[in-house]
Residue frames as qw, qx, qy, qz and C-alpha x, y, z in Angstrom:
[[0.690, -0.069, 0.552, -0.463, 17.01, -20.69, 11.30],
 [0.235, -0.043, 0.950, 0.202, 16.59, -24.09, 10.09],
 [0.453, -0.173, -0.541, -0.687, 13.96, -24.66, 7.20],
 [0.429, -0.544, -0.712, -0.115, 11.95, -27.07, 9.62],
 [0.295, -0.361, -0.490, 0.736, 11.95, -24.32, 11.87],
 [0.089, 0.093, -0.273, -0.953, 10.71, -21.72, 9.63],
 [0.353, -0.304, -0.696, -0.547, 8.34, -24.16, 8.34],
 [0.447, -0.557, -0.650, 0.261, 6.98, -24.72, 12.39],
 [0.001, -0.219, -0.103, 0.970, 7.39, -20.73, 13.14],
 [0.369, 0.098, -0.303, -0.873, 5.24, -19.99, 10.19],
 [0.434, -0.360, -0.739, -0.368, 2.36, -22.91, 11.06],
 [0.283, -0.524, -0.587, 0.548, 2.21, -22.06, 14.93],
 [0.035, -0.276, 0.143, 0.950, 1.60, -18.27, 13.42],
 [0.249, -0.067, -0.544, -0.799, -1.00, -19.49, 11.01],
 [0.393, -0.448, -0.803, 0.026, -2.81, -21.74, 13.15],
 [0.279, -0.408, -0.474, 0.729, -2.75, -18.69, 15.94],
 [0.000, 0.250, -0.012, -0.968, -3.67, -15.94, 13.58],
 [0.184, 0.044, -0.885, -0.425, -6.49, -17.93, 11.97],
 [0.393, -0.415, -0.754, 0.325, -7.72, -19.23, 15.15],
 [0.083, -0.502, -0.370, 0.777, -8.12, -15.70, 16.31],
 [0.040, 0.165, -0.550, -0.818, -9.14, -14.23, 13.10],
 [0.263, -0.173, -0.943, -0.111, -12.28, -16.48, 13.68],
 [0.259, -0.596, -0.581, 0.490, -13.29, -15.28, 17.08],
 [0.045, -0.944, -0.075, -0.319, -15.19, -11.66, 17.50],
 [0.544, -0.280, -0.129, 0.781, -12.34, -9.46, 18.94],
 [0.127, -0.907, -0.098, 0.390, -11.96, -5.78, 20.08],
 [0.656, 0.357, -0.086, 0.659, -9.49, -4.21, 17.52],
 [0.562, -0.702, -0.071, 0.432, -7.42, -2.22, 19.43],
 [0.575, 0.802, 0.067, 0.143, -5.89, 0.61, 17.30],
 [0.332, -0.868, 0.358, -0.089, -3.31, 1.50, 19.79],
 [0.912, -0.113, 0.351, 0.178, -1.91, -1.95, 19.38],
 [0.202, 0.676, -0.522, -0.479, 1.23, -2.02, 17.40],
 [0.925, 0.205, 0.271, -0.169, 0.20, -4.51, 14.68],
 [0.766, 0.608, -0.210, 0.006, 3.31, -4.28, 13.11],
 [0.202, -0.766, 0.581, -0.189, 5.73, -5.84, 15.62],
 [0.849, -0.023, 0.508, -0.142, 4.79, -9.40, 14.79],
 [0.899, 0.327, 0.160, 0.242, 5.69, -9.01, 11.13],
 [0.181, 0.820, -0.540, -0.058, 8.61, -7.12, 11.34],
 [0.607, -0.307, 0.732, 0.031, 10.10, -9.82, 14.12],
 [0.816, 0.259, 0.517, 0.026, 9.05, -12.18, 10.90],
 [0.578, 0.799, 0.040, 0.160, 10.62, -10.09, 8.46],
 [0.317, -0.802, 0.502, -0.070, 13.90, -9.72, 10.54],
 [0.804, -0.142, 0.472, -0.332, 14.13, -13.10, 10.51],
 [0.827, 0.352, 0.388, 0.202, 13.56, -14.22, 7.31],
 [0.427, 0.876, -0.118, 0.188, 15.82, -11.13, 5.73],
 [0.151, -0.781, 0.605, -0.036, 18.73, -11.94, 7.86],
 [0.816, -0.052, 0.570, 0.083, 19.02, -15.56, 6.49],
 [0.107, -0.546, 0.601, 0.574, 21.93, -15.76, 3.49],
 [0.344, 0.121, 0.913, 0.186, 19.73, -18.45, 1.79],
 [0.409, 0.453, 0.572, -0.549, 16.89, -16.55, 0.97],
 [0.502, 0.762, -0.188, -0.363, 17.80, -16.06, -2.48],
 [0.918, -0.141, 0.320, 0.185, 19.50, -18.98, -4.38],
 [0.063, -0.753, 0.410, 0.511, 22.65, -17.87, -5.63],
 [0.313, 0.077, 0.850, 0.417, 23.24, -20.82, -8.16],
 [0.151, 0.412, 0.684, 0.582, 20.12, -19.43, -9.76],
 [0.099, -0.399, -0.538, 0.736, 19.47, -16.09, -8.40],
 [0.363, 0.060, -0.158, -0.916, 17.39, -14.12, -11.23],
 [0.529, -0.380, -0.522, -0.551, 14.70, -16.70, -11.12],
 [0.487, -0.327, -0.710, 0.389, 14.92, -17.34, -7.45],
 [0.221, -0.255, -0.318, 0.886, 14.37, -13.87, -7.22],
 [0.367, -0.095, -0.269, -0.886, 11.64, -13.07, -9.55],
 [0.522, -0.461, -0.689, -0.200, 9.68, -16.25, -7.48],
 [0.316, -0.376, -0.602, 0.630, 10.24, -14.49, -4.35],
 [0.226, -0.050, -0.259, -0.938, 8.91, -11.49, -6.26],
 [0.328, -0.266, -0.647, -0.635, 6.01, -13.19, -7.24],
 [0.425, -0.563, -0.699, -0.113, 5.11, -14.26, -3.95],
 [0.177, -0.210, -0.256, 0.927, 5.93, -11.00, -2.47],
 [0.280, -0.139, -0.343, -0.886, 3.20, -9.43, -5.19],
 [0.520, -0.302, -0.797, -0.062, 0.94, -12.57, -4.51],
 [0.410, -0.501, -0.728, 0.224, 0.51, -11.87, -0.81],
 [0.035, 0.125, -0.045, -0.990, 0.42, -8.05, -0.96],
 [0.332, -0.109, -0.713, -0.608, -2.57, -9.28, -3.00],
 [0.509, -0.326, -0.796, 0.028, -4.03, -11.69, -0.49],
 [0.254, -0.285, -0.602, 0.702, -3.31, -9.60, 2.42],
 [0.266, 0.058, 0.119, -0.955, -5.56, -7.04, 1.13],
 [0.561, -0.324, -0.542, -0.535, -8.42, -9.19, 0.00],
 [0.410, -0.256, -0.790, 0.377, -8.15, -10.86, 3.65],
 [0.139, -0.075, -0.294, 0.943, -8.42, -7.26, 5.04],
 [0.368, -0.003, -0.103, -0.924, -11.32, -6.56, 3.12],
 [0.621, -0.264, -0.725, -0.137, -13.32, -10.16, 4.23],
 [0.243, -0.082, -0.706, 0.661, -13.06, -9.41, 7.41],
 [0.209, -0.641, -0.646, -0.358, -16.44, -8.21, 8.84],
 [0.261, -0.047, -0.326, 0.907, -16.13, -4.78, 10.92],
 [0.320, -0.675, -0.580, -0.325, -18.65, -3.40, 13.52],
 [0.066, -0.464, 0.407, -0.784, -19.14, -1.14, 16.45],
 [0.434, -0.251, -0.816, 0.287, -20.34, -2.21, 19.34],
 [0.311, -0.849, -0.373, -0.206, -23.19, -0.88, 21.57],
 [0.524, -0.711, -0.155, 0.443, -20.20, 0.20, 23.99],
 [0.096, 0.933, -0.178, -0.299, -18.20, 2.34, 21.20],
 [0.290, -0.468, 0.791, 0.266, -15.52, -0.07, 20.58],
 [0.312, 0.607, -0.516, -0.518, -14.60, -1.85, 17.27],
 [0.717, -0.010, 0.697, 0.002, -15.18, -5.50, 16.81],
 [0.614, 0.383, -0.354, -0.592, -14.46, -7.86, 14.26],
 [0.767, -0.131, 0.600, -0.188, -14.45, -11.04, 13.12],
 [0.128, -0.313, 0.805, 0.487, -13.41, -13.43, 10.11],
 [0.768, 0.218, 0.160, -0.581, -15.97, -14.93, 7.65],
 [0.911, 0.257, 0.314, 0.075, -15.90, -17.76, 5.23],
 [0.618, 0.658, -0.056, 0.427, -14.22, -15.59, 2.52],
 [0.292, -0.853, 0.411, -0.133, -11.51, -15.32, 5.40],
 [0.688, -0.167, 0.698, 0.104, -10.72, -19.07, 5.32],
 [0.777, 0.534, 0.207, 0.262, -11.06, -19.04, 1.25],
 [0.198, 0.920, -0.321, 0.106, -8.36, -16.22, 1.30],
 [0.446, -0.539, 0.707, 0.104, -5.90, -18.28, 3.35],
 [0.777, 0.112, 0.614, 0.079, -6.75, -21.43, 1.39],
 [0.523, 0.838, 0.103, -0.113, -6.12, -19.07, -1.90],
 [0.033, -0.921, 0.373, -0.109, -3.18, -18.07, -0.48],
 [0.660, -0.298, 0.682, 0.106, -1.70, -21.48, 0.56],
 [0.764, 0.550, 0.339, 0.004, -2.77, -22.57, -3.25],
 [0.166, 0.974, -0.149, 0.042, -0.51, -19.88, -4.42],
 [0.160, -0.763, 0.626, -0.025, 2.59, -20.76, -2.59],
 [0.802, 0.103, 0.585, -0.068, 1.79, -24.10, -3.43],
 [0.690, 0.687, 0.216, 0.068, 2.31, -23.56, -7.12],
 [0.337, 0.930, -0.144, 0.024, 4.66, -21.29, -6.63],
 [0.450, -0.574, 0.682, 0.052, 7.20, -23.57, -4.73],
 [0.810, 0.311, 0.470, 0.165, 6.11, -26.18, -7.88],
 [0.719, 0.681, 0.069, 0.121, 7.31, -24.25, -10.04],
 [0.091, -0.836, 0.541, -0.030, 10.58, -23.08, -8.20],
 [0.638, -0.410, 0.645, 0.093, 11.30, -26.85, -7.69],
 [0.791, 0.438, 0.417, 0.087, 10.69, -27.72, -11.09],
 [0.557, 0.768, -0.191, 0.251, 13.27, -25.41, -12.33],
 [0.758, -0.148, -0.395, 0.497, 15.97, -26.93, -9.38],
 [0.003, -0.680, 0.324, -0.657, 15.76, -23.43, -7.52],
 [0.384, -0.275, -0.647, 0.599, 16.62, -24.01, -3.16],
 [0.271, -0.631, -0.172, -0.706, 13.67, -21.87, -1.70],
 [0.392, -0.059, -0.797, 0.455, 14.26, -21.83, 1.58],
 [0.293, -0.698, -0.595, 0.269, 11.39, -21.64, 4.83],
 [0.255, -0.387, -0.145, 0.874, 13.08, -17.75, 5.10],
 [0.137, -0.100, -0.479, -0.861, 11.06, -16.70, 2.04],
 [0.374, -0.409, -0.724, -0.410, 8.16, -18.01, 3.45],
 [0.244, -0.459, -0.450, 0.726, 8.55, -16.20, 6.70],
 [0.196, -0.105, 0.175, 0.959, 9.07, -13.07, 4.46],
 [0.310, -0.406, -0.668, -0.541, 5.36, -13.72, 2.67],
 [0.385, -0.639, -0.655, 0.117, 3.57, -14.38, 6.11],
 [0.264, -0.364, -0.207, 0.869, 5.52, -11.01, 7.60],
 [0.197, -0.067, -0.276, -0.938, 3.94, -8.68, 4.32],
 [0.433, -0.520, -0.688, -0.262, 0.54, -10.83, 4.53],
 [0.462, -0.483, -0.643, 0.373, 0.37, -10.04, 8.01],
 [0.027, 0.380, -0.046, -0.923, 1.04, -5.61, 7.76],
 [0.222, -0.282, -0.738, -0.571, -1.31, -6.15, 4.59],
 [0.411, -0.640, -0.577, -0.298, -4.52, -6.92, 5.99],
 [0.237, -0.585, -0.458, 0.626, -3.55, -4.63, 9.44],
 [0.050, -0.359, -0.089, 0.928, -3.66, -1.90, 7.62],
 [0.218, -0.225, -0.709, -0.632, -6.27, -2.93, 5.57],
 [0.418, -0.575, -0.640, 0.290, -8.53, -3.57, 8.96],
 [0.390, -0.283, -0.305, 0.822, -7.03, -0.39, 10.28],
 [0.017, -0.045, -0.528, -0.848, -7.75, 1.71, 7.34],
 [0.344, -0.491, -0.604, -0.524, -11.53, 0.44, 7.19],
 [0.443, -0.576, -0.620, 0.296, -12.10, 0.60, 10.83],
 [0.278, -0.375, -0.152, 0.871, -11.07, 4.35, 10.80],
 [0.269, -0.077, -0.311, -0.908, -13.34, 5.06, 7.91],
 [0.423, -0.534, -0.728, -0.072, -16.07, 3.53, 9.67],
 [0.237, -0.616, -0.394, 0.640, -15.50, 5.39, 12.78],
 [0.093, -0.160, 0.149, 0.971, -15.50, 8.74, 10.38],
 [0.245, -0.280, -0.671, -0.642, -18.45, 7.71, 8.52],
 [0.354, -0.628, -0.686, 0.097, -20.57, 7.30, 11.77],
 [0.250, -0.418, -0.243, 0.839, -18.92, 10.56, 12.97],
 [0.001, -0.051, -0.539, -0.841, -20.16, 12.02, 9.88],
 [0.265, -0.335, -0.767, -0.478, -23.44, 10.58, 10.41],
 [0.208, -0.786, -0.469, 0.343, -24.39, 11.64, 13.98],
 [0.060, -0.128, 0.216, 0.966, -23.25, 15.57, 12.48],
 [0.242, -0.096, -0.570, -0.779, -26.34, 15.17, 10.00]]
């Protein structure tokens, strides 16, 4: 795909996952949360650019970084979120403030980190920035998941006693 494509994939994605991220929703464990970022990680790993060959050990240690970087983010996102049960049994959550400072961390981040790829003339192309949004996105599901199952254990635990 074409960098302004990537770059419009990956804002219709943020604006959507944001937007919803916002609203109280049912989490639905059954759901497979990881079919959105694979598709995004398919994507961005079948594009020959992602790595600039003319300068591939530092083009590769910034895709590192923002590989580490949103591994990072995606769990703090996970762990802003604000998980509850509902009077009917079922799981709700919802985003908080320190949901929108995580993205806005996270944009900061890739912000810098594309300054400093351009400042050393590396070609970073939109496919790397799929690749980020794909881990960010598995991140914080299973970071959600994860807490929402020790929640449900901890109440199980608690009607026992």
């Amino acid at each position: 795909m074409s960098a302004v494509a990537n770059l419009l994939v990956i804002a219709v994605v943020v604006v959507l996952v944001v937007q919803r991220q916002m609203r109280v929703q049912r989490l639905d464990t059954e759901r497979r949360f990881w079919l959105l970022p694979l598709i995004l990680g398919v994507l961005a790993l079948r594009d020959p650019q992602l790595i600039d060959h003319e300068h591939a050990a530092v083009s590769t240690a910034l895709l590192a970084a923002g590989l580490v970087a949103v591994l990072g983010m995606g769990t703090v996102w996970g762990w802003t979120v604000r998980i509850w049960r509902a009077a009917d049994g079922s799981v709700l959550l919802k985003g908080t403030k320190a949901t929108v400072a995580a993205w806005g961390g996270m944009i900061a981040i890739r912000i810098g980190l594309y300054a400093i790829g351009s400042a050393l003339h590396v070609h970073q192309a939109g496919s790397s920035l799929l690749l980020g949004m794909a881990v960010l996105l598995l991140v914080r599901s299973l970071v959600v998941n994860w807490r929402a199952r020790a929640l449900e254990h901890a109440q199980a635990t608690a009607r026992l006693h």
